[in-house]
N, C-alpha and C positions, 0 to 999 in steps of 0.2 A: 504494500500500500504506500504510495508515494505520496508523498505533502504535498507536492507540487504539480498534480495530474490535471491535464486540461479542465476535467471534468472539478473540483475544488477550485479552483482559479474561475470557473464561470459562478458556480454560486458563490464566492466572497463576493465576487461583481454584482451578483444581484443584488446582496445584501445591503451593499455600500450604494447604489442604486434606491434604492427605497429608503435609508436611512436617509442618505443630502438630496437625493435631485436631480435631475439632469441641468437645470440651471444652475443648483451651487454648486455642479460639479465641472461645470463645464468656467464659471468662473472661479476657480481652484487651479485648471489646467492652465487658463491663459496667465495666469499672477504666477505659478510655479514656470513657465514659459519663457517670461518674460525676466522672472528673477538669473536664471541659466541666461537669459541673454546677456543681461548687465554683470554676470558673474564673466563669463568669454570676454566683452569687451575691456572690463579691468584689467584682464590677465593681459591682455596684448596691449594696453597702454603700456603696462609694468616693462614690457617685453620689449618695448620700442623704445624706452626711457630709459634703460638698462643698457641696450646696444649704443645709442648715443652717446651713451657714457663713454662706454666703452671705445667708440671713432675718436672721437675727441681727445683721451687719453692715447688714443697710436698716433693719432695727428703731432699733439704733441710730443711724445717721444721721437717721432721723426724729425721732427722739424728742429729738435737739439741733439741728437744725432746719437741716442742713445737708447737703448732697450731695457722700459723697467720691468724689475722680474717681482712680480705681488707676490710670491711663496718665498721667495729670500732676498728682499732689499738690500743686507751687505753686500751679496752678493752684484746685482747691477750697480754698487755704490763703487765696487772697484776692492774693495778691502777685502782680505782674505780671513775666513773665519777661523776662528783658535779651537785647536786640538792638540790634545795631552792633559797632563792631571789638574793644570793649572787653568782651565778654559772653563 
């Protein structure tokens, strides 16, 4: 016996059906629709405002002639990091 047989999936349908409505349900669907939409458009703001970041920071690293490295800055600073017991 499966939880999830077509047949169980049409009567919770029914049930949720005569409980709200086909009008509150149908404005349920557009507000949950519509929230997914504004949630995608966020994410690709974020997504487009993060790359820009990102141009702008190789713009400038180009344009002074140098490659910054975000996982070890001594490292693109030129200095050499310290190893041995004293580091």
């Amino acid at each position: 016996m499966d939880l999830f047989s077509p047949r169980h999936l049409l009567i919770i349908l029914v049930i949720v059906l005569l409980v709200f409505g086909t009008k509150k349900l149908k404005t349920i669907g557009s507000d949950l629709g519509s929230a997914v939409r504004g949630f995608k458009k966020s994410m690709n703001e974020g997504d487009s405002e993060e790359s820009a970041k990102q141009l702008a920071a190789q713009n400038a690293a180009q344009s002074t002639g140098h490659k910054p490295d975000a996982e070890f800055p001594e490292v693109a600073a030129g200095s050499k990091p310290k190893s041995g017991p004293d580091a």
